[in-house]
C-alpha angles and dihedrals in degrees: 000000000000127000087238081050094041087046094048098053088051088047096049088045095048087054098040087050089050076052081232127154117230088245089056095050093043087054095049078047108049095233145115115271089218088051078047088053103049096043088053087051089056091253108121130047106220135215119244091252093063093046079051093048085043104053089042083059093040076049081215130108122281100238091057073073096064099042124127 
């Protein structure tokens, strides 16, 4: 499994255990739920300032983000 598939699990169970919607989370984030879902599907590599935007919705710490 790739890091960007590794990264979107964590980023789809961070959310799910915060009982949030993607659309919830996209909106806290300032991003696209569609940009939310693909990332979460493994599609889409992102920048360091969306991991950033992502963990301050999730309101958790960006390297959650990266654990195994």
């Amino acid at each position: 499994m790739e890091l960007r598939e590794k990264f979107g699990l964590n980023v789809r169970r961070s959310r799910k255990a915060k009982r949030m919607t993607i659309e919830i989370l996209a909106h806290q984030s300032e991003l696209s739920y569609s940009y939310v879902g693909e990332i979460e599907r493994g599609l889409r590599n992102p920048t360091l300032d969306v991991v950033e935007a992502l963990a301050r919705g999730l309101d958790i710490d960006v390297a959650t983000l990266f654990e195994s």
